[in-house]
C-alpha positions as CSV (number, residue, x, y, z in Angstrom):
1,X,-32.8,-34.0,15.5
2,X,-30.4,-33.4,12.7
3,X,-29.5,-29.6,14.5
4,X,-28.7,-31.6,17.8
5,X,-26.6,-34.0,15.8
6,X,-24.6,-31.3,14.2
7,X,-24.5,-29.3,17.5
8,X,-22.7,-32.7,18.9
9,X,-20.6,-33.2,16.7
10,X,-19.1,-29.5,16.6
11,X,-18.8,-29.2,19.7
12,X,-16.9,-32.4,19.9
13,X,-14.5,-31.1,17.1
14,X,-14.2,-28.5,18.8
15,X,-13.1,-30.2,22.1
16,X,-11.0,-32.4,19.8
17,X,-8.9,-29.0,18.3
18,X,-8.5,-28.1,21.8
19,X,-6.9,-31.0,22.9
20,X,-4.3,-31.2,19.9
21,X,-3.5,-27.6,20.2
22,X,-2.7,-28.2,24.0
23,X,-0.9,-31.1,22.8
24,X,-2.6,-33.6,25.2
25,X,-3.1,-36.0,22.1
26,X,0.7,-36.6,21.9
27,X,0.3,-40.1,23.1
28,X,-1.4,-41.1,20.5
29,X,0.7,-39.2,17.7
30,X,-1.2,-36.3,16.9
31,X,1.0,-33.5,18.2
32,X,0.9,-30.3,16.4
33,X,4.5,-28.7,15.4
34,X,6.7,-27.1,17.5
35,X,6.6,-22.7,17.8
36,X,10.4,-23.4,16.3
37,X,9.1,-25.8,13.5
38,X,6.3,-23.6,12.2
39,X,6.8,-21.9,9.2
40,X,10.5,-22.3,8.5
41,X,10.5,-20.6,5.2
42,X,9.8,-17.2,7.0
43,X,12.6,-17.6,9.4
44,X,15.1,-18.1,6.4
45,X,13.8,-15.6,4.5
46,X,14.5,-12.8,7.0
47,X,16.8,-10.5,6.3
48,X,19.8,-9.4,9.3
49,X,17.1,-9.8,12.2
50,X,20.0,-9.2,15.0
51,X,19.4,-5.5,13.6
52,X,15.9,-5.5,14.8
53,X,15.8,-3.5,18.3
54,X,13.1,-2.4,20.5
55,X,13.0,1.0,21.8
56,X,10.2,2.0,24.0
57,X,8.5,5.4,23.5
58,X,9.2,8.3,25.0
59,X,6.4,9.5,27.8
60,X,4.0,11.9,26.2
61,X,3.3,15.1,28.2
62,X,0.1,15.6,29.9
63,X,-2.5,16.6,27.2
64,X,-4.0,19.9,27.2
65,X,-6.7,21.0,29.0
């Protein structure tokens, strides 16, 4: 009885996580934060990030036999 009770109850929490992180629980003020409102201490601590580029690697020849 008590391991269907817990079983429940997880999987409800779990249901319940889903729902905020979708952010389908906005109506009633849970919301979680933005992507632009997470973690804004990282963001100012970065250092010239219009330098950061992305360059795609070159093609590697065909391996040998």
């Amino acid at each position: 009885m008590k391991l269907r009770l817990a079983l429940i109850v997880l999987l409800l929490a779990n249901a319940g996580y889903f729902l905020w992180a979708r952010g389908d629980l906005v109506g009633f003020g849970l919301a979680p934060a933005g992507l632009n409102e997470r973690e804004p201490q990282r963001l100012a601590r970065q250092i010239r990030p219009e330098w950061l580029q992305i360059r795609k690697e070159p093609k590697a020849s065909a391996p040998a036999p």
